[in-house]
KOLDRENLO-448927 format. One line per field, with one value per residue (C-alpha): residue number from 1; residue in three letters; x, y negated, z. Coordinates in steps of 0.5 Angstrom, whole numbers, plus 500, padded with zeros to 3 digits. Example, Ala and Ser with C-alpha at 12.3 -4.5 7.8 and 13.67 -1.06 7.14 Angstrom:
2
resi	1 / 2
resn	ALA / SER
xx	525 / 527
yy	509 / 502
zz	516 / 514
# end
This chain:
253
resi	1 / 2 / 3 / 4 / 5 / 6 / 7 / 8 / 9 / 10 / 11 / 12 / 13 / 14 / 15 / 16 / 17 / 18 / 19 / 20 / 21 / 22 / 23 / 24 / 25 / 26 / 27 / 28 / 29 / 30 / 31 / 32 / 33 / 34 / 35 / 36 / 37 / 38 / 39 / 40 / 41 / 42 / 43 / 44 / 45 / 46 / 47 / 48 / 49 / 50 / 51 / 52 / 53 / 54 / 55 / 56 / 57 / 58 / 59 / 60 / 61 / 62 / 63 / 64 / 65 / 66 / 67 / 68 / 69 / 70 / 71 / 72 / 73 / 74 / 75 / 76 / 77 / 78 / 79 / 80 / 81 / 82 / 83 / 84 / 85 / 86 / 87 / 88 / 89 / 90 / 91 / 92 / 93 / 94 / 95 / 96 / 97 / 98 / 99 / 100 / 101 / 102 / 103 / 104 / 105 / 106 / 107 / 108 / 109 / 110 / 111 / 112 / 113 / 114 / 115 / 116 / 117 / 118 / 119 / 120 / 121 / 122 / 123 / 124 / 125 / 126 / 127 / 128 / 129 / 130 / 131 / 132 / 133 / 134 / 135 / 136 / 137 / 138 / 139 / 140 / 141 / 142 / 143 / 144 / 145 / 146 / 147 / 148 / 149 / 150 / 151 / 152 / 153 / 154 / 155 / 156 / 157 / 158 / 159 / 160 / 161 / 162 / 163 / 164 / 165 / 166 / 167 / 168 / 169 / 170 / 171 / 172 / 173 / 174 / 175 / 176 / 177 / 178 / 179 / 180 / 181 / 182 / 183 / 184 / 185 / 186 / 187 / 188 / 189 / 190 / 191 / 192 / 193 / 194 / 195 / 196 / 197 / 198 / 199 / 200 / 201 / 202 / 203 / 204 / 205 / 206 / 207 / 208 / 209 / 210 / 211 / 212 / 213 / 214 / 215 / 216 / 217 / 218 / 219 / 220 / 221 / 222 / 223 / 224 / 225 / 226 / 227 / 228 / 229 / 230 / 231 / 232 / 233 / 234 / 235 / 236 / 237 / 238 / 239 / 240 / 241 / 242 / 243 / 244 / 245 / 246 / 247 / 248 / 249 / 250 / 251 / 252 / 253
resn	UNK / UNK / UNK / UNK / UNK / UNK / UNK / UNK / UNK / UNK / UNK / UNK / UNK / UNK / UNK / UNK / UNK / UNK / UNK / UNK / UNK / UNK / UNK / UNK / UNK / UNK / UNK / UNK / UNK / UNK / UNK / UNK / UNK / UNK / UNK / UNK / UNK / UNK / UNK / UNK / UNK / UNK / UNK / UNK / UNK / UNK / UNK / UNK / UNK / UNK / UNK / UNK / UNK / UNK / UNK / UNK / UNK / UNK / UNK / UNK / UNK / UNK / UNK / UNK / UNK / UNK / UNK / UNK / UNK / UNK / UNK / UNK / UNK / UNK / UNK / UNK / UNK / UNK / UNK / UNK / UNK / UNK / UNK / UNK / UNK / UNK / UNK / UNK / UNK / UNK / UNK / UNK / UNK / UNK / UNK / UNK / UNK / UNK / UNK / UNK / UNK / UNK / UNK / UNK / UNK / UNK / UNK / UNK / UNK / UNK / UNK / UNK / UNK / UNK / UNK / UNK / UNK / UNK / UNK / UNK / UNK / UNK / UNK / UNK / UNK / UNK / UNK / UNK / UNK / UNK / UNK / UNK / UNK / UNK / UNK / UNK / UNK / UNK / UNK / UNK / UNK / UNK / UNK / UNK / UNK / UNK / UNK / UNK / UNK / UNK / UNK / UNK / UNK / UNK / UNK / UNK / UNK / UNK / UNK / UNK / UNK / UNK / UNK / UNK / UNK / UNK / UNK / UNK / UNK / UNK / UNK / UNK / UNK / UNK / UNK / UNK / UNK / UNK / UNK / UNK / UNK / UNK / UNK / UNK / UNK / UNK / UNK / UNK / UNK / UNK / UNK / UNK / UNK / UNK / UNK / UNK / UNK / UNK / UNK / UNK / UNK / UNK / UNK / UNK / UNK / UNK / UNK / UNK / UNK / UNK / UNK / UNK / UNK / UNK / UNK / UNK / UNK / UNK / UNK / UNK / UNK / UNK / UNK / UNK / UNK / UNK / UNK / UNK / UNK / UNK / UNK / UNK / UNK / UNK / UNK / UNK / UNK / UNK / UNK / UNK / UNK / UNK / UNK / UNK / UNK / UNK / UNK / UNK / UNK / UNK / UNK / UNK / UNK
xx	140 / 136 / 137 / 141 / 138 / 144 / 151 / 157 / 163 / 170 / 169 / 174 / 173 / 179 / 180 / 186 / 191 / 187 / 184 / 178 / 175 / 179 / 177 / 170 / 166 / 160 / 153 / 147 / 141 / 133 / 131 / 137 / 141 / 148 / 153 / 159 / 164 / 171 / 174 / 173 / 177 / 176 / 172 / 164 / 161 / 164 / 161 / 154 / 155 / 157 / 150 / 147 / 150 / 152 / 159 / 161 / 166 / 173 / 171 / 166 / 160 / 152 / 147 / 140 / 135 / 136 / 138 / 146 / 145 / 152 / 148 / 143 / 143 / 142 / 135 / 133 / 135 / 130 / 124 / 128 / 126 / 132 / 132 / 137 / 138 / 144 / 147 / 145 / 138 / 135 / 129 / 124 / 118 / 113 / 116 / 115 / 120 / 122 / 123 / 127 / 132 / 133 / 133 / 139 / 143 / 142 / 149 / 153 / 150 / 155 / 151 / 153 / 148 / 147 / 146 / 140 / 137 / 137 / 136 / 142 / 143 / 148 / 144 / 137 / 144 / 144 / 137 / 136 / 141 / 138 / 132 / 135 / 138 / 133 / 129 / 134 / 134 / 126 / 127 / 132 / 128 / 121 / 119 / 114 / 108 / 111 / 113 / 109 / 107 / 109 / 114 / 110 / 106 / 110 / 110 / 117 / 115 / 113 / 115 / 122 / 126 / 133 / 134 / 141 / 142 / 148 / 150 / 143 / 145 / 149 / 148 / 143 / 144 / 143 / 136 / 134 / 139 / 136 / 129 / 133 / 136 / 128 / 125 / 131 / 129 / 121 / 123 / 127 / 121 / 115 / 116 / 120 / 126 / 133 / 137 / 144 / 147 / 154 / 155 / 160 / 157 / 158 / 154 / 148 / 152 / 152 / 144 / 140 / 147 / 146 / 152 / 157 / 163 / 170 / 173 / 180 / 183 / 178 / 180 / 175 / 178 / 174 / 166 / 162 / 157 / 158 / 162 / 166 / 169 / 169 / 174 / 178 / 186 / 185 / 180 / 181 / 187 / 185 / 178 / 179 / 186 / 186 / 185 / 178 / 175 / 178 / 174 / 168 / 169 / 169 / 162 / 158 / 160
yy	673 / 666 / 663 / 657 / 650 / 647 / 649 / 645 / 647 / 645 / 638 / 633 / 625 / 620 / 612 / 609 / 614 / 617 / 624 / 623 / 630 / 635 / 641 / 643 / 648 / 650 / 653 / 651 / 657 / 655 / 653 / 654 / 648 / 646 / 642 / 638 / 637 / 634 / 629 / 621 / 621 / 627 / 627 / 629 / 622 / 621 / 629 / 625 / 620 / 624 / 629 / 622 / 620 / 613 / 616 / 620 / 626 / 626 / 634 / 638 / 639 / 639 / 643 / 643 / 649 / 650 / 642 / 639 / 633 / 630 / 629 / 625 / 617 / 616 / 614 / 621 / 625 / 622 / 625 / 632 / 633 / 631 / 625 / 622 / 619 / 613 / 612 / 605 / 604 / 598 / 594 / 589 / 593 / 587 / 583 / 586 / 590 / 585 / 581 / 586 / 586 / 578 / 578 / 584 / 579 / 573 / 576 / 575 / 568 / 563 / 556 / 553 / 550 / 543 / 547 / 550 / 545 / 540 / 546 / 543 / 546 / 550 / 553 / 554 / 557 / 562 / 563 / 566 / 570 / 573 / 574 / 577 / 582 / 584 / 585 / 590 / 595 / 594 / 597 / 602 / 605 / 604 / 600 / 595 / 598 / 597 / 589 / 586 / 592 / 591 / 596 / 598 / 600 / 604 / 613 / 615 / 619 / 625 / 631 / 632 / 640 / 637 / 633 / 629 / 628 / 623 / 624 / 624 / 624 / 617 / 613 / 617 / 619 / 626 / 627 / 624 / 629 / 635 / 631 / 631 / 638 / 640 / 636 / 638 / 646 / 643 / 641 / 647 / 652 / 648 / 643 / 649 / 643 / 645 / 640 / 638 / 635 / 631 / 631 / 630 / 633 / 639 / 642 / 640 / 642 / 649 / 649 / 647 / 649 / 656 / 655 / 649 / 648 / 644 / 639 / 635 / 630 / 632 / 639 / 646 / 648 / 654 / 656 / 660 / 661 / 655 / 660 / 663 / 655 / 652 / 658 / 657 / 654 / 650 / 647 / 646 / 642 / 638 / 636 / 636 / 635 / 633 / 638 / 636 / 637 / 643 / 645 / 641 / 646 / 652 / 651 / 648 / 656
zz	300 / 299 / 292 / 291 / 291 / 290 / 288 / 288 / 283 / 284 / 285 / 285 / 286 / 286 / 287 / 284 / 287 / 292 / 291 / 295 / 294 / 292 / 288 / 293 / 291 / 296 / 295 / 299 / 300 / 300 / 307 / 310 / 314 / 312 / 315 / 313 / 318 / 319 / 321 / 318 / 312 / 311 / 304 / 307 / 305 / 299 / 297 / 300 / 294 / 289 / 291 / 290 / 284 / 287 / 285 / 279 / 279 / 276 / 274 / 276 / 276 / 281 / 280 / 283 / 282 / 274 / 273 / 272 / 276 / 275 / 267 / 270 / 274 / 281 / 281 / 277 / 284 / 287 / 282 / 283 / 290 / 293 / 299 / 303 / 309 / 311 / 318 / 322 / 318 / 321 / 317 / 320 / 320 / 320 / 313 / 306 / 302 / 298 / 305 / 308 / 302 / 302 / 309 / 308 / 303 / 306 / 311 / 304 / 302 / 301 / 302 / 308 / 314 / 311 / 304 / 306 / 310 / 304 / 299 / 294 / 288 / 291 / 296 / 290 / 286 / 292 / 292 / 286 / 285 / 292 / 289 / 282 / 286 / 290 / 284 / 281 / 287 / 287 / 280 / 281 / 286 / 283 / 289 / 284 / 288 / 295 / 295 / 298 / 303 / 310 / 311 / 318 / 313 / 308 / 308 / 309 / 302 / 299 / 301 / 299 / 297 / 299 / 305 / 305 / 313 / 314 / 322 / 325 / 331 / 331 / 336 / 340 / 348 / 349 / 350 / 344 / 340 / 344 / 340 / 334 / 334 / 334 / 329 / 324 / 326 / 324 / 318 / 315 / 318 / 319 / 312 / 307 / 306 / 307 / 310 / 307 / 313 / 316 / 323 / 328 / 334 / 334 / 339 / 334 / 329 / 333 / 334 / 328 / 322 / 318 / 316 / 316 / 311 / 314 / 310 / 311 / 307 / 301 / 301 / 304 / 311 / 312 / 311 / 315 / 320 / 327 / 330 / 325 / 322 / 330 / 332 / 325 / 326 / 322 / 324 / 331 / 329 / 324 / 326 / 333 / 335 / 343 / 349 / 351 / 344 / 343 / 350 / 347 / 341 / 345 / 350 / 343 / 340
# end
């Protein structure tokens, strides 16, 4: 049996009314990939923010190898060794960080044309408040070194002990998740990582996963191996719903 790298015990989270996650425990085991699959809803990105401390849990607790992490702030995870990565990421690699992140808020800028041209004190109002929070996700995330690098230039990071993939295979044709589906299995036995990973493919699911935890509505549906949670019930009614996918579901078993 591999030991525990990390371990979820009967974790809840709700917003105002909603419970969003209800009572979820699960473990992760050293070198293995683990999959969270479930509908939209169904509480899988949320049990993400939770690992990564963006939000708090309502009760319950996260251990990571001999540390309590819901103790800690977000950007302590990342020192522990445990590394994410977000659906539909796109940077401009050939401007610096601290361009990428002003480029980013510049969608949510409220001057108008004519404001920016002239640079109006409501446009220069804009602008420093940009630049005011650009500077504290550099300092929440220890950037301080990298702000002027290229982000071309930049190493995608040290060598972390749990990576958190969110849906890798989004948006990608299916050469590029059969590609995928290699470079997850390198991480895991060329690189020693263990992989935590949500996915709504399930014929990737099937190839890379050890093991796979079903989620609905906040709540555990089933935890096995692929084959175990794809021929659940419960699982078939609710994460997949229409005959189609239900055939898609038994091919990828």
């Amino acid at each position: 049996m591999l030991e525990t790298i990390l371990s979820v015990h009967d974790v809840s989270v709700r917003f105002g009314g909603v419970m969003a996650v209800n009572h979820v425990s699960f473990d992760v085991r050293r070198g293995e990939v683990f999959t969270l699959i479930g509908p939209n809803g169904a509480g899988k990105t949320t049990m993400f923010n939770l690992i990564s401390r963006i939000y708090e849990p309502t009760s319950g607790h996260i251990t990571f190898e001999d540390t309590t992490i819901t103790d800690l702030q977000p950007h302590s995870i990342a020192a522990l060794g445990i590394a994410r990565t977000f659906q539909n990421i796109e940077l401009f690699e050939h401007a610096t960080v601290l361009q990428n992140l002003l480029i980013g808020h510049h969608a949510h800028r409220r001057a108008g044309f004519w404001s920016e041209l002239f640079f109006t004190p409501a446009a220069q109002r804009s602008e420093l408040e940009a630049r005011l929070r650009a500077e504290e996700v550099i300092e929440l995330l220890d950037l301080q070194h990298h702000r002027n690098s290229l982000v071309a230039g930049l190493p995608y990071g040290t060598k972390p002990k749990l990576l958190l993939l969110d849906e890798p295979s989004s948006g990608l044709n299916p050469e590029e998740t059969d590609s995928m589906a290699w470079w997850i299995n390198d991480i895991r036995s060329e690189l020693g990582i263990t992989v935590l990973m949500v996915e709504h493919d399930m014929s990737l699911v099937s190839r890379v996963s050890d093991r796979v935890l079903a989620m609905n509505q906040g709540e555990v549906l089933a935890q096995g191996t692929p084959v175990e949670v794809q021929s659940h019930p419960g699982v078939i009614q609710a994460y997949l719903g229409t005959s189609d996918d239900v055939e898609s579901l038994r091919r990828a078993a």
